[in-house]
DRENDRENDREN-709622 format. One record per residue (C-alpha): residue in one letter; x negated, y negated, z. Coordinates in pm, whole numbers. Example, Ala and Ser with C-alpha at 12.3 -4.5 7.8 and 13.67 -1.06 7.14 Angstrom:
2
@res:A; X:-1230; Y:450; Z:780
@res:S; X:-1367; Y:106; Z:714
//
This chain:
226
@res:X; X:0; Y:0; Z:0
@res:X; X:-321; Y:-262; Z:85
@res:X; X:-456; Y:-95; Z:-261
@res:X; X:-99; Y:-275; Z:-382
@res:X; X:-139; Y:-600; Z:-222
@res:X; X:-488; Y:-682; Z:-318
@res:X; X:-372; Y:-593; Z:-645
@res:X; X:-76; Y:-851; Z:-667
@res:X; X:-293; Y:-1123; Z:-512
@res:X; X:-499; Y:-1108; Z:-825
@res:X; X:-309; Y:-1073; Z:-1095
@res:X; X:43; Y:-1331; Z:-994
@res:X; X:-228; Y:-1635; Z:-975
@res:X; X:-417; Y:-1500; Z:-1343
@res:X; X:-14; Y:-1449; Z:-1514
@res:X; X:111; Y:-1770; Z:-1392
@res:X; X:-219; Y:-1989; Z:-1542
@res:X; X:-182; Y:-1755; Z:-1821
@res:X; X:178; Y:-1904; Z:-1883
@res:X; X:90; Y:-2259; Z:-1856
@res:X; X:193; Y:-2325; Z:-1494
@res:X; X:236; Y:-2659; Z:-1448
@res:X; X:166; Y:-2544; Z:-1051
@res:X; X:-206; Y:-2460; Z:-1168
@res:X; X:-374; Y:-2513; Z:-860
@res:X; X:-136; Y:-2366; Z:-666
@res:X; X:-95; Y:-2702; Z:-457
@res:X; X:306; Y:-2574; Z:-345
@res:X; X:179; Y:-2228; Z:-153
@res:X; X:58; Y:-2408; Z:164
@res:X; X:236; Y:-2759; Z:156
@res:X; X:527; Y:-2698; Z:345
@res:X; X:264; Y:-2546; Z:613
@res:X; X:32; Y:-2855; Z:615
@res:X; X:308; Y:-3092; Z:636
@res:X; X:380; Y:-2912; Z:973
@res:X; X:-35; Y:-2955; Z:1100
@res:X; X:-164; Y:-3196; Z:936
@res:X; X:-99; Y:-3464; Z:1220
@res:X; X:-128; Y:-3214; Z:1475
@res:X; X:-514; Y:-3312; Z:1613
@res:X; X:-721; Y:-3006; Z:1697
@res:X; X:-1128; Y:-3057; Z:1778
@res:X; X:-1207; Y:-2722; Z:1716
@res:X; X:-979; Y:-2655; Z:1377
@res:X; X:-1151; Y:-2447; Z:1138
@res:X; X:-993; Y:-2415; Z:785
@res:X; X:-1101; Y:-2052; Z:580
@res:X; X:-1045; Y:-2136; Z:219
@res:X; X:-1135; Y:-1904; Z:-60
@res:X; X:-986; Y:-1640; Z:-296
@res:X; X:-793; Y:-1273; Z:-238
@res:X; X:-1056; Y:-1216; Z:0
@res:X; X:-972; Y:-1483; Z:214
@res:X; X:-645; Y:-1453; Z:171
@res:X; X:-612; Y:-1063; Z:247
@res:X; X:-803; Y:-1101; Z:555
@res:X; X:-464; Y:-1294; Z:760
@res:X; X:-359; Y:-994; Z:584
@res:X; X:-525; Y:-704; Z:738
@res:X; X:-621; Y:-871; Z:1031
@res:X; X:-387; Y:-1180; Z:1137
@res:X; X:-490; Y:-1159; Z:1538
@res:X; X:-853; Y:-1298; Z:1430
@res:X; X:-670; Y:-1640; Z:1261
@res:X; X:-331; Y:-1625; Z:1580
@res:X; X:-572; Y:-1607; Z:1853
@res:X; X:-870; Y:-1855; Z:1719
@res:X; X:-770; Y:-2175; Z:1580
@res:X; X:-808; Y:-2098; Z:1210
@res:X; X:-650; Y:-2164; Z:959
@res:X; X:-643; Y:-1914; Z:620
@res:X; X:-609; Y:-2122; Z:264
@res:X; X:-671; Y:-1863; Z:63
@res:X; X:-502; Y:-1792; Z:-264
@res:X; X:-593; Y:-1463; Z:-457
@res:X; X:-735; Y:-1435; Z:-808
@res:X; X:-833; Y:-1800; Z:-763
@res:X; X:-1163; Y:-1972; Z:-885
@res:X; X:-1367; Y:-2266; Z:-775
@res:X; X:-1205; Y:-2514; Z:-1033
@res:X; X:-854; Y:-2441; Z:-840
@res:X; X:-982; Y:-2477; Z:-507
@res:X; X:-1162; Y:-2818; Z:-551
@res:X; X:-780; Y:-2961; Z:-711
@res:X; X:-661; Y:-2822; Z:-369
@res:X; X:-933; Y:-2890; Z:-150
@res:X; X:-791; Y:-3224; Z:-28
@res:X; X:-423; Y:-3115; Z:124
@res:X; X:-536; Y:-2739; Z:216
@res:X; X:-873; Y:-2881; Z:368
@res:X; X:-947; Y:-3226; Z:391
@res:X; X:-592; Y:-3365; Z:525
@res:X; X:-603; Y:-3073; Z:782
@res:X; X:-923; Y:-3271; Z:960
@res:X; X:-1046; Y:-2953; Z:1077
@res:X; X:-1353; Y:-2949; Z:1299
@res:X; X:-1514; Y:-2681; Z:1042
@res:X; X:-1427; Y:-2527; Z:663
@res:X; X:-1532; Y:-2225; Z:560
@res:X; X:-1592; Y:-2198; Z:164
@res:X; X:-1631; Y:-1855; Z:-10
@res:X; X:-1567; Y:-1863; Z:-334
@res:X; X:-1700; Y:-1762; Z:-688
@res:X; X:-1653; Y:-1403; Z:-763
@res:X; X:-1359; Y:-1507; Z:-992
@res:X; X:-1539; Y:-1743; Z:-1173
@res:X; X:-1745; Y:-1446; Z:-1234
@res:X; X:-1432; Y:-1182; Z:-1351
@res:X; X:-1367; Y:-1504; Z:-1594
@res:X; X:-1014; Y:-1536; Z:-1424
@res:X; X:-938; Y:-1857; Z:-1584
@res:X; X:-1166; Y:-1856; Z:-1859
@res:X; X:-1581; Y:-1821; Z:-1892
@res:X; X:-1810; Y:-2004; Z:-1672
@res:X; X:-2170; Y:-2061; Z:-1634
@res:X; X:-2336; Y:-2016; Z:-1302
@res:X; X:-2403; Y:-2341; Z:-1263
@res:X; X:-2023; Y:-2455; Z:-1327
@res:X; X:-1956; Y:-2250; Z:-998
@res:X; X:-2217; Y:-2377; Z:-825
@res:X; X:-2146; Y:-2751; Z:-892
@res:X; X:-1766; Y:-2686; Z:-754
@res:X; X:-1860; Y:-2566; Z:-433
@res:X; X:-2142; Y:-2849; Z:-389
@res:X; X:-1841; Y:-3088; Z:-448
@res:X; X:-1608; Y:-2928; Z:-217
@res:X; X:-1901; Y:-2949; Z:58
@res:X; X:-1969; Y:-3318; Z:-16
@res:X; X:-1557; Y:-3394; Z:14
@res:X; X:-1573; Y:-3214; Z:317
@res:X; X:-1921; Y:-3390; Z:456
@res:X; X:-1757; Y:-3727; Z:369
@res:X; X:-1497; Y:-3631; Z:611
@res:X; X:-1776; Y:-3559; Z:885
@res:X; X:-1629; Y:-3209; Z:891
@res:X; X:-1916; Y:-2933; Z:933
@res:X; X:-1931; Y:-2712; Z:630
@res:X; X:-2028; Y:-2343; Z:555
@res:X; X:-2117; Y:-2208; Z:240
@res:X; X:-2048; Y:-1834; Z:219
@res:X; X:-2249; Y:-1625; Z:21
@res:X; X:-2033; Y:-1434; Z:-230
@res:X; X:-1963; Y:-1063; Z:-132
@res:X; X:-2184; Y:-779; Z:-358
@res:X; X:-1958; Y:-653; Z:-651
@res:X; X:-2092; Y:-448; Z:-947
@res:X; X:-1748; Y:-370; Z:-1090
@res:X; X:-1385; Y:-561; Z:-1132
@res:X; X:-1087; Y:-292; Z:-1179
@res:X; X:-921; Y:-553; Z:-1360
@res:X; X:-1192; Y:-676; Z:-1581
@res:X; X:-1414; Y:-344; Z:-1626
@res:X; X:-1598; Y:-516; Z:-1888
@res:X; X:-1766; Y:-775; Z:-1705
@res:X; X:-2050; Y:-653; Z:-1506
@res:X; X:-2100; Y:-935; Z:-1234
@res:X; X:-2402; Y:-784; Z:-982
@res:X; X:-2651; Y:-1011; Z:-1116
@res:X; X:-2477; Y:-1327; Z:-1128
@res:X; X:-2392; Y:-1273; Z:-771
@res:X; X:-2707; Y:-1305; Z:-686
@res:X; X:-2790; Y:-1562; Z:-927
@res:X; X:-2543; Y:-1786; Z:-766
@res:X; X:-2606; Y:-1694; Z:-426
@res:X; X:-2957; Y:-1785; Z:-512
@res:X; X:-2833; Y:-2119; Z:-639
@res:X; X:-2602; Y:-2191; Z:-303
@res:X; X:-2880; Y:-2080; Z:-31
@res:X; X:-3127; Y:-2340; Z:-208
@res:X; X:-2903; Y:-2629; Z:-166
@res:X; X:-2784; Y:-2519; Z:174
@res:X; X:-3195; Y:-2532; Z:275
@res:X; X:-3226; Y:-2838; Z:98
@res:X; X:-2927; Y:-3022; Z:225
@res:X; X:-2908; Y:-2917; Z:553
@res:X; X:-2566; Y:-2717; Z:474
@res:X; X:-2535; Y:-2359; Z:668
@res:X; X:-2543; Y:-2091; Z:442
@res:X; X:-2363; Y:-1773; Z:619
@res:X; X:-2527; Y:-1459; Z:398
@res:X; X:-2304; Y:-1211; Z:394
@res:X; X:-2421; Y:-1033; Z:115
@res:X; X:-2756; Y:-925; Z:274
@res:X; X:-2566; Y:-685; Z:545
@res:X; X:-2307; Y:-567; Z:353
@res:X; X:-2517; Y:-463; Z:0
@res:X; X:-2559; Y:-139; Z:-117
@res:X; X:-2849; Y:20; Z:-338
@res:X; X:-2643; Y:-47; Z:-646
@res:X; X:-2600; Y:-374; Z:-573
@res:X; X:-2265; Y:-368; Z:-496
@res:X; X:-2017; Y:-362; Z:-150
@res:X; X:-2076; Y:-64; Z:74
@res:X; X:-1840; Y:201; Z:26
@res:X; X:-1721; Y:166; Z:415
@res:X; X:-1658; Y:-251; Z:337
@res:X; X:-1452; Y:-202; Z:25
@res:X; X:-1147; Y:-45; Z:-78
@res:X; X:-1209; Y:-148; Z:-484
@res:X; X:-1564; Y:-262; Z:-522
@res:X; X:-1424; Y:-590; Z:-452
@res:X; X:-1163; Y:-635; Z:-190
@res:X; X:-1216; Y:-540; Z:194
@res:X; X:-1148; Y:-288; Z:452
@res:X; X:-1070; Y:-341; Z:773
@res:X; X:-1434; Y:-236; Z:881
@res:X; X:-1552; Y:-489; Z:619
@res:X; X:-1388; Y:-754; Z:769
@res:X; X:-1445; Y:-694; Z:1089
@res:X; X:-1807; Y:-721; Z:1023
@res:X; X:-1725; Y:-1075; Z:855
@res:X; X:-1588; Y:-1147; Z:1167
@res:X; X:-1898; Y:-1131; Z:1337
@res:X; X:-2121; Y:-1297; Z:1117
@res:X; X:-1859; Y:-1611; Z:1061
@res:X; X:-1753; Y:-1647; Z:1408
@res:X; X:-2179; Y:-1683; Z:1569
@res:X; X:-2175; Y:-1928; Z:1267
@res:X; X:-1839; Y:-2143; Z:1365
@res:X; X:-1982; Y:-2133; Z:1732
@res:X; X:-2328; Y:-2304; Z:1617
@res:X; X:-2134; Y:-2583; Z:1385
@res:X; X:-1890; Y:-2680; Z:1668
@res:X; X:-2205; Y:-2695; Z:1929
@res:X; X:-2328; Y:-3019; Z:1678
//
């Protein structure tokens, strides 16, 4: 049934901007929800915006966003170009204390069309300068091993992972941005997610998250200490 679910995330968001949506961004899924938080003043807020990834992880494990104060803003199947047109009511109006960006492996699988490496990189590096100009503490997430996509089999994406991984730690080192690497941990000799982390190649297990978990939340504690 997960198998299902992960499977729907990716392919609604890829039909409807197949059809034209005027909606391309998706700016409607969370609006009525900001409207409710956005004045709502919270020093520790931490906003989780990303892909299927992000958004399957309220998913499979909603206790780790009820009993912290974070908020999920993901949307599955999107890709960077979507989330920097939404950055500024899912993120910015929020005023969160913290946002947490993973992104990219769509750009990769080509979801809305082909893009370079450096296209992907460039988005996030906005979305962390929007948020910086807001004095909100940003982390880049490393994007998450693949070396298949069950719905685009022909694209093999392991080395632009790590191309563009490559590309985001730089600028993290040279801007003073925290990186969170969770690709290191969770990498298997193929270069792809370990078998125990993934139910597709691409998506995550429980176990996979729950190691996330970990990783993100030492992170969060070190950018709210500043």
């Amino acid at each position: 049934m997960k198998n299902i679910y992960l499977l729907i995330l990716i392919l609604i968001p890829i039909c409807l901007s197949s059809q034209n949506n005027p909606d391309w961004a998706n700016l409607q899924k969370y609006a009525s929800e900001n409207t409710k938080i956005k004045n709502v003043i919270d020093n520790k807020r931490v906003v989780f915006i990303g892909n299927s990834i992000t958004e399957g992880w309220k998913e499979a494990d909603p206790s780790f966003f009820t009993k912290n104060p974070y908020i999920n803003r993901g949307i599955g199947g999107q890709t960077t170009p979507q989330m920097l047109i939404r950055f500024r009511p899912d993120v910015l109006d929020l005023k969160p204390k913290v946002v947490v960006i993973l992104a990219g492996i769509n750009d990769i699988a080509e979801n809305t069309g082909p893009m370079t490496a450096q296209e992907t990189f460039g988005n996030i590096v906005s979305m962390a300068q929007l948020a910086k100009a807001q004095n909100i503490q940003v982390i880049i997430s490393s994007i998450l091993p693949a070396n298949v996509f069950p719905w685009r089999p022909n694209i093999k994406p392991a080395d632009k992972v790590i191309e563009i991984n490559a590309m985001l730690k730089k600028y993290c080192l040279d801007s003073g941005t925290k990186y969170l690497d969770y690709y290191t941990s969770m990498v298997d000799s193929e270069k792809g997610l370990k078998k125990e982390f993934t139910t597709d190649g691409v998506h995550c297990t429980m176990e996979g998250y729950k190691h996330m978990e970990t990783l993100v939340q030492t992170t969060i504690a070190e950018e709210l200490k500043k």
